[in-house]
KEVEX-305890 format. One record per atom (N, C-alpha, C): residue in one letter; x, y, z. Coordinates in pm, whole numbers, padded with zeros to 5 digits, always signed. Layout:
KEVEX-305890
AXYZ...
//
This chain:
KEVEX-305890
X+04386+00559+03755X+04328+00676+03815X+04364+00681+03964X+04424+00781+04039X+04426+00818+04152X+04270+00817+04222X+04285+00669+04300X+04120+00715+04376X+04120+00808+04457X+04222+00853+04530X+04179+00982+04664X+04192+01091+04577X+04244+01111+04441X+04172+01215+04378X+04015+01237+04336X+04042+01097+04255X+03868+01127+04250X+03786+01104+04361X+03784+01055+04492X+03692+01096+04549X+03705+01211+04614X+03792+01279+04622X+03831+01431+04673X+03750+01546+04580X+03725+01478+04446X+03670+01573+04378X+03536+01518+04401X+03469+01427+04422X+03352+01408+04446X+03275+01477+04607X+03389+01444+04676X+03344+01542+04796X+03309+01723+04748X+03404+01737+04706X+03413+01905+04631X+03284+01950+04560X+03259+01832+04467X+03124+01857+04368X+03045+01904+04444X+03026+01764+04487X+02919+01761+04662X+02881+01893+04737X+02991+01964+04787X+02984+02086+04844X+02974+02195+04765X+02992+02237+04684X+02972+02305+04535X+02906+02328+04467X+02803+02178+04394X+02756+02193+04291X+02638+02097+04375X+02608+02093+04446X+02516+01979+04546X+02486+01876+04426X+02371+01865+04408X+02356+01701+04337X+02360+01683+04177X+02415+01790+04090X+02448+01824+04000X+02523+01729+03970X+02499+01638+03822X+02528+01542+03751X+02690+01545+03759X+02764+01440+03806X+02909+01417+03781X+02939+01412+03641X+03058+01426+03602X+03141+01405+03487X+03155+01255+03419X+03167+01276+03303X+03195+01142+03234X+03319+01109+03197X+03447+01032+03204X+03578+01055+03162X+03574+00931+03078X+03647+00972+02974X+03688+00853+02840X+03834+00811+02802X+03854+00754+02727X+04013+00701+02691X+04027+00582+02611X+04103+00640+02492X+04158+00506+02442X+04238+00399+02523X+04192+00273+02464X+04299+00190+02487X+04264+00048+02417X+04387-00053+02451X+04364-00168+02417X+04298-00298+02488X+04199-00229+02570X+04113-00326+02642X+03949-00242+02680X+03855-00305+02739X+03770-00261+02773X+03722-00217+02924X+03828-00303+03003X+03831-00258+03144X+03718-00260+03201X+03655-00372+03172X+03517-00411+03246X+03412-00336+03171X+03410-00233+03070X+03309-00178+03021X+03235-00286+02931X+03129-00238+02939X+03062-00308+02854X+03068-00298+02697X+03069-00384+02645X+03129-00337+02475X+03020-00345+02408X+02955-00231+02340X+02860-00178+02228X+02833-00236+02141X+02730-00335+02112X+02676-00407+02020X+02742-00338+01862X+02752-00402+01769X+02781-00337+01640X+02669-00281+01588X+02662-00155+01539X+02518-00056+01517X+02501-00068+01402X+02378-00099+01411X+02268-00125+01306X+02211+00012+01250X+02242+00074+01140X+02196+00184+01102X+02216+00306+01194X+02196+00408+01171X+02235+00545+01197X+02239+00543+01351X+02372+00561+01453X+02300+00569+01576X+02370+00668+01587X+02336+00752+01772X+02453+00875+01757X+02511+00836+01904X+02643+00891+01929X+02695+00834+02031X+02624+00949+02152X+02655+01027+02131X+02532+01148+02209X+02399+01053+02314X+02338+01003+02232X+02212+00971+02283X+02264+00778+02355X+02356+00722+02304X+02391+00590+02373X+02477+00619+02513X+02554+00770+02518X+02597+00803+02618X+02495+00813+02744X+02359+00835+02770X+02301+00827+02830X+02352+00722+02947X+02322+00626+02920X+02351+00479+02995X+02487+00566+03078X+02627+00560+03023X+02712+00605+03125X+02692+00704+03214X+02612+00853+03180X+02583+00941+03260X+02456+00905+03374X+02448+00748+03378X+02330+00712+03463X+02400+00590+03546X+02553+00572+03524X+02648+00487+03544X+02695+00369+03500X+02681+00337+03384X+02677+00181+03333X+02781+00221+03228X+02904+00160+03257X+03046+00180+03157X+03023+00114+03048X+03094+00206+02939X+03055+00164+02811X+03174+00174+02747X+03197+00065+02650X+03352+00058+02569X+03267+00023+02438X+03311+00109+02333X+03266+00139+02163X+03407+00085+02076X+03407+00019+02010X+03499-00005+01923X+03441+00020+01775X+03539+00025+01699X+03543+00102+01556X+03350+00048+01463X+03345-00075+01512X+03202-00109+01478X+03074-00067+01544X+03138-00020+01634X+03007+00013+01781X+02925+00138+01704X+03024+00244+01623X+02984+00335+01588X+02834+00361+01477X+02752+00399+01493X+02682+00394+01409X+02636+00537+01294X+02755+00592+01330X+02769+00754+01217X+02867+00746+01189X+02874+00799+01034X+03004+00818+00972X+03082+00941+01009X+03050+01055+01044X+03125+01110+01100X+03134+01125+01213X+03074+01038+01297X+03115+00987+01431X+03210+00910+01406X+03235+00849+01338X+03322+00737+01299X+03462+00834+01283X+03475+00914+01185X+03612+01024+01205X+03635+01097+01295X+03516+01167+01365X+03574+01209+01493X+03622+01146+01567X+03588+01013+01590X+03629+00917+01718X+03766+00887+01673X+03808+00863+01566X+03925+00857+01510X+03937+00701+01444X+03797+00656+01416X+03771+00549+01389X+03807+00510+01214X+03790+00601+01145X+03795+00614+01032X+03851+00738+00988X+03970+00729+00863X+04087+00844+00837X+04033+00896+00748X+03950+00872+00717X+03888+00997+00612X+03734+01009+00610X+03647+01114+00567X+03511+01115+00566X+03462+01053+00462X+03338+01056+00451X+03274+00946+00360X+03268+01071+00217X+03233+01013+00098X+03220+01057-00031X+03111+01184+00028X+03105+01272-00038X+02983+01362-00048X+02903+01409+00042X+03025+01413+00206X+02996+01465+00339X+02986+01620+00297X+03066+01646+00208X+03049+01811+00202X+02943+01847+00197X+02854+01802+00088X+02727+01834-00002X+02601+01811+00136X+02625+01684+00222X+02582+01633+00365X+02559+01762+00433X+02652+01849+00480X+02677+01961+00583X+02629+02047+00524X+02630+02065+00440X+02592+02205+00342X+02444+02141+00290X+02478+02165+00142X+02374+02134+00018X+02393+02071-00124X+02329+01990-00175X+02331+01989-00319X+02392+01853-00327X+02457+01854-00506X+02494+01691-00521X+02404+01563-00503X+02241+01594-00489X+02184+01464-00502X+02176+01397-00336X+02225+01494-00239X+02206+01452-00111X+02052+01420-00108X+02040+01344-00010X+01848+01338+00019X+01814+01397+00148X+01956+01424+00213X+01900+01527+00367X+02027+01558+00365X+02037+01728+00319X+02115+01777+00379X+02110+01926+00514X+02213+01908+00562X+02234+01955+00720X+02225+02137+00732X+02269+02176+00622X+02258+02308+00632X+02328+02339+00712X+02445+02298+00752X+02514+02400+00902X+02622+02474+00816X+02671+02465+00698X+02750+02546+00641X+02705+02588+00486X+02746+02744+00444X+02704+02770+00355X+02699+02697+00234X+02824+02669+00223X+02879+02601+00097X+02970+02490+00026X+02941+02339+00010X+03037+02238+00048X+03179+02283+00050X+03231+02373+00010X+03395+02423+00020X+03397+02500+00097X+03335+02533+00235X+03335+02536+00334X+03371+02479+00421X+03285+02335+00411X+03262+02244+00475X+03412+02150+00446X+03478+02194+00311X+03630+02094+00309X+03736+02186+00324X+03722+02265+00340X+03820+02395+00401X+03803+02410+00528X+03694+02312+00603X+03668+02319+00798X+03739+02164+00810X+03733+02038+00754X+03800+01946+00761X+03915+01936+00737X+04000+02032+00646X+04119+02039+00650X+04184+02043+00765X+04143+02122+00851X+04155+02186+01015X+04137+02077+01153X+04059+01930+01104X+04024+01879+01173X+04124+01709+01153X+04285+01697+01179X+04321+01559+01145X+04292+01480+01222X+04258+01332+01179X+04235+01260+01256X+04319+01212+01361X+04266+01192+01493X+04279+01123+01606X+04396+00989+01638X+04525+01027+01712X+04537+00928+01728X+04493+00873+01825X+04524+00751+01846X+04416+00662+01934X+04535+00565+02010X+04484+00495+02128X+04576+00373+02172X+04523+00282+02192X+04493+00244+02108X+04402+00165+02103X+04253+00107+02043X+04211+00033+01977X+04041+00057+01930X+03909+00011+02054X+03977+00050+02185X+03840+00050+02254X+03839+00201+02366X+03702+00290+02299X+03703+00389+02379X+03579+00383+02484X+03676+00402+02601X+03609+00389+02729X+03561+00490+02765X+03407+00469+02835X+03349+00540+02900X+03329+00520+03027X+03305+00582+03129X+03292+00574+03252X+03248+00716+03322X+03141+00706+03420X+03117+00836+03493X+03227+00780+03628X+03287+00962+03637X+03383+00983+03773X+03405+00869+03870X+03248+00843+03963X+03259+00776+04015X+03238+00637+04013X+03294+00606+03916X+03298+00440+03859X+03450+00390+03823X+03529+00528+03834X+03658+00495+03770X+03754+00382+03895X+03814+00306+03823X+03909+00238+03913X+04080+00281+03871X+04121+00221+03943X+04282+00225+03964X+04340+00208+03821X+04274+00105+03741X+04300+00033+03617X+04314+00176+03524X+04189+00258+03492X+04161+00349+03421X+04239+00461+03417X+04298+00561+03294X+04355+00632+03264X+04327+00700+03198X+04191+00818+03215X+04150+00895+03160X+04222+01068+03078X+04171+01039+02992X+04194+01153+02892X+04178+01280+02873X+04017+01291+02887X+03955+01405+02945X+03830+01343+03021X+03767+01436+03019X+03622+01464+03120X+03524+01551+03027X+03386+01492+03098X+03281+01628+03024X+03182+01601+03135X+03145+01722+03111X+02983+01728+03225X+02897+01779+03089X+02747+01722+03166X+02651+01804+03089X+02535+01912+03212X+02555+01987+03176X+02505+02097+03292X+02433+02188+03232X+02340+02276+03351X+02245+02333+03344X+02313+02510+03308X+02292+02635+03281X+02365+02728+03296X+02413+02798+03408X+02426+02790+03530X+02477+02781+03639X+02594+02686+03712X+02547+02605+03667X+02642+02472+03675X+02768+02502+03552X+02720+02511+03400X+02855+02537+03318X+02912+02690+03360X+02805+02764+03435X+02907+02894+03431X+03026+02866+03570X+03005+02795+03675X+03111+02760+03747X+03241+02685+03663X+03154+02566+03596X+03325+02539+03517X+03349+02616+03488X+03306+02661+03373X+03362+02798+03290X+03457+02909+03329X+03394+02930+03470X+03457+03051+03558X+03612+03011+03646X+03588+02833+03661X+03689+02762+03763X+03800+02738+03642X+03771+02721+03514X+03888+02662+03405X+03963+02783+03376X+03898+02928+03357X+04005+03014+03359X+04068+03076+03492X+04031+03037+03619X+04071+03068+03689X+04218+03120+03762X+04303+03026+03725X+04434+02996+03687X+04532+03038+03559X+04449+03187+03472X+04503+03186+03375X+04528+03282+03286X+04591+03395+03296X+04548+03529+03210X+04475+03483+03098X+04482+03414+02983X+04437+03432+02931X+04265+03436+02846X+04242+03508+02786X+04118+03528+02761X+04019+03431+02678X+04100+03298+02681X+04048+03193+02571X+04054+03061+02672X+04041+03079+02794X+04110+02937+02807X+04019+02834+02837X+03839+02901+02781X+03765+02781+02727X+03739+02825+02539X+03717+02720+02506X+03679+02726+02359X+03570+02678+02295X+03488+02748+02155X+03372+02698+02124X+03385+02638+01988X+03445+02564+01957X+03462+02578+01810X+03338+02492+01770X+03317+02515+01629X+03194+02456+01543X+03226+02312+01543X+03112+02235+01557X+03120+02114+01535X+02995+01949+01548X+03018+01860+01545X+02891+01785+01557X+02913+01763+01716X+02809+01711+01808X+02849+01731+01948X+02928+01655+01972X+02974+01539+01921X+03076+01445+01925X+03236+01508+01973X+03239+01600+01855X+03358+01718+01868X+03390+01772+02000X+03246+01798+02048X+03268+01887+02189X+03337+01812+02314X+03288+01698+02274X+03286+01615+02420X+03393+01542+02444X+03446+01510+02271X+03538+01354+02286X+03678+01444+02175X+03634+01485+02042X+03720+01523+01943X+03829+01621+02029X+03756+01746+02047X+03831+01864+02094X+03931+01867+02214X+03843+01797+02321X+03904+01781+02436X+03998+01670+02453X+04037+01612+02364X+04130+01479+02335X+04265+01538+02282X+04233+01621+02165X+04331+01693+02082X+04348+01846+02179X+04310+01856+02276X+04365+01959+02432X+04506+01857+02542X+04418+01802+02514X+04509+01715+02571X+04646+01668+02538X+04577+01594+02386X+04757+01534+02370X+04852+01655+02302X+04780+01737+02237X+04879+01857+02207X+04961+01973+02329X+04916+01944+02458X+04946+01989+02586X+04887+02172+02592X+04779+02206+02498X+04718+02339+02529X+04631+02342+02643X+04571+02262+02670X+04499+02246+02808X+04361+02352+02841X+04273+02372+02715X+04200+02439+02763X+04043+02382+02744X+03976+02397+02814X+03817+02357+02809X+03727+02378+02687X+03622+02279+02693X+03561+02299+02550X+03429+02329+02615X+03361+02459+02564X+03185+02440+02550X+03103+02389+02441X+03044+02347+02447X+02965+02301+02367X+02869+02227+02371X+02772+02148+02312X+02641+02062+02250X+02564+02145+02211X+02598+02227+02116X+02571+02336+01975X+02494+02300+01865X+02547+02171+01850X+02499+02093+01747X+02351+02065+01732X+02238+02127+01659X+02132+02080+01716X+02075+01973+01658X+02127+01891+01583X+02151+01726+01556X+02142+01634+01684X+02242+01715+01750X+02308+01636+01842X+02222+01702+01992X+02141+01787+01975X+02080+01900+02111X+01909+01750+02081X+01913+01701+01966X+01769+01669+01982X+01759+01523+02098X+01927+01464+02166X+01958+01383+02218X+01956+01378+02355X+01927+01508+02405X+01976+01588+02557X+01807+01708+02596X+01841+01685+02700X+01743+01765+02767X+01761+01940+02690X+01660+02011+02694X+01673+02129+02612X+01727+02246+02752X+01790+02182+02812X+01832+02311+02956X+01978+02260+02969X+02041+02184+02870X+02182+02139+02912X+02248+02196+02804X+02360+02217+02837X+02507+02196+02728X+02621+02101+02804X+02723+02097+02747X+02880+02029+02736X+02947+02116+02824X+03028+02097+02901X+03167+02138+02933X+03238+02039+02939X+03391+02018+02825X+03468+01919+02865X+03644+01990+02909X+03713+01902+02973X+03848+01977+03028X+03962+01824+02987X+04065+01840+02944X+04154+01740+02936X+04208+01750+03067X+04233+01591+03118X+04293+01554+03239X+04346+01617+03283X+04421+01631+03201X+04579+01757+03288X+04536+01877+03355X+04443+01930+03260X+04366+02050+03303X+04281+02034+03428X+04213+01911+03454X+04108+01923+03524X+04132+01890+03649X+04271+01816+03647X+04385+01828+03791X+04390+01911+03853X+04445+01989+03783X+04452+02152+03838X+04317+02241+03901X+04209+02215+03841X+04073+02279+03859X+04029+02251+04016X+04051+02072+04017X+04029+02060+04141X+04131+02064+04242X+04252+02119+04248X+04319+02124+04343X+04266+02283+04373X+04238+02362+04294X+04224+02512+04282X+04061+02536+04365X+03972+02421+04330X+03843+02454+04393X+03828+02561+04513X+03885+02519+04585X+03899+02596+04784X+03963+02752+04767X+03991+02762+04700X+04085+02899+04691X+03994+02948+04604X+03906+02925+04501X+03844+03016+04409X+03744+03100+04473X+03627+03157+04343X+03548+03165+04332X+03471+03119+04426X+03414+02990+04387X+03332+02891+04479X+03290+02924+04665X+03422+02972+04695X+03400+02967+04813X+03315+03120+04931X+03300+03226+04787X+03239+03334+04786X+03102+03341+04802X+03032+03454+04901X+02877+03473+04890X+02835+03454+04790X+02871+03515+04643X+02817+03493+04564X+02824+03364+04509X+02918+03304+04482X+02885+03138+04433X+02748+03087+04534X+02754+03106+04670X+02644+03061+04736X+02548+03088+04713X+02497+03180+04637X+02373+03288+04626X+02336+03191+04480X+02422+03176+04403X+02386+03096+04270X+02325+02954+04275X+02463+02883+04387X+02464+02734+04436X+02320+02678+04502X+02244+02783+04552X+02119+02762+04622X+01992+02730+04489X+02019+02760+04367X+01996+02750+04249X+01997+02589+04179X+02111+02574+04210X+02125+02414+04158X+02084+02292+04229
//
C-alpha cells in the first residue's frame, strides 16, 4: 500500500466526512500479515457481525475454516460449489427447517447462482484491515465503508463523478457478504470498476446498526475517487450544508 496515499485520503475524509467511520480494505493472499487469524467456527457464524472487531481496528485474517456459513463459504471463494438444498434454503420447501424466503422459487434461486462463479483467490488467507492500519506490506483489493445516508450519498455521488455513465454504482441481490467482499472483488479483477451498494440483506442488516448500509469500490476505482475529491462536489456550499449533518 502507498502510505502517502492512504494518509492523504485520511486527511480528505477528515475534511469531508469529519469523524465518519473509515473504510475497511481486504485481500487475498498467502500470508496473514500480522492479522490476526480467526479461530475455526463453531457453528453458524456470519462474517458481517465478526467484521465488527476490524471496523473498531483489530486486523483480521479468515481462512477457509474461519468461515462459519456455507454460503459465506462460496462467496468468499472458499468453497466451489453450494451446499445440497441451498435452493429450497433461499426460497422454500424440500424438508428445509428454516427457509429464507428471499426468492420465489428454488429455480430461481439456481438460475441466480448460475450468474455468480466462484472467486478466484491468491491465496487462502483473507485479510482484513481498516484504512488506517494498512502497511507497506498490504495490497488491497477493494474497500467498503459502512455509512449513515449522507455519508453513502457522498460516495455514491464521488464514484460517478468521473463518468457518463448511469450505472457506475450497482445494487445487485445478494447475502451482505456479496456486497462488501463478492461483488467488489469480481469489479476489480474483471477491470469494470464500479461501486457496490448494499447491506440489503436483512439476515445480514440484523448484524449492523439499523441507520447504516455498505458502500464498497475496487482499488483501482477508489484511486481515482480520491485523487478527484478537491475538484468535486465536496468542495461546494452544498456538500457543506449536508457535512454539518455528519
Amino acid at each position: 500500500m502507498d502510505i502517502v496515499k492512504r494518509d492523504h485520503f485520511i486527511a480528505l475524509w477528515k475534511k469531508y466526512f469529519n469523524d465518519a467511520e473509515l473504510p475497511v480494505a481486504f485481500y487475498y493472499s498467502t500470508e496473514n500479515n500480522n492479522a490476526t487469524i480467526v479461530k475455526k467456527a463453531v457453528g453458524h457464524t456470519c462474517i458481517i457481525a465478526q467484521l465488527g472487531r476490524v471496523r473498531k481496528g483489530e486486523a483480521l485474517c479468515f481462512l477457509p475454516d474461519s468461515v462459519g456459513c456455507g454460503g459465506g463459504k462460496y462467496y468468499l471463494g472458499f468453497n466451489k460449489s453450494m451446499r445440497e438444498g441451498f435452493e429450497y434454503f433461499l426460497s422454500h420447501g424440500e424438508n428445509e427447517p428454516r427457509c429464507e424466503r428471499y426468492k420465489r422459487t428454488p429455480e430461481q434461486v439456481n438460475a441466480l447462482l448460475k450468474t455468480l462463479p466462484v472467486l478466484p483467490r491468491k491465496g487462502d488467507c483473507l485479510v482484513f484491515k481498516r484504512w488506517d492500519m494498512l502497511t507497506e506490506q498490504d495490497k488491497p483489493e477493494a474497500v467498503f465503508f459502512f455509512g449513515t445516508p449522507d455519508v453513502i450519498s457522498g460516495l455514491f455521488t464521488l464514484a460517478g463523478f468521473d463518468s457518463a455513465k448511469q450505472e457506475a454504482v450497482i445494487s445487485p441481490f445478494g447475502a451482505g457478504c456479496t456486497s462488501i467482499i463478492y461483488y467488489p472483488y469480481r469489479e476489480q479483477i474483471e477491470g469494470t470498476k464500479r461501486a457496490v451498494l448494499g447491506m440489503f440483506d436483512p439476515s445480514a442488516r440484523l448484524c449492523i446498526p439499523n441507520n447504516l448500509l455498505s458502500f464498497a469500490v475496487p482499488i483501482s476505482k477508489f484511486m481515482e475517487m480520491i485523487d478527484q475529491m478537491e475538484e468535486s462536489f465536496l468542495i461546494t456550499d452544498t456538500w457543506r450544508m449536508i457535512q454539518k449533518r455528519i
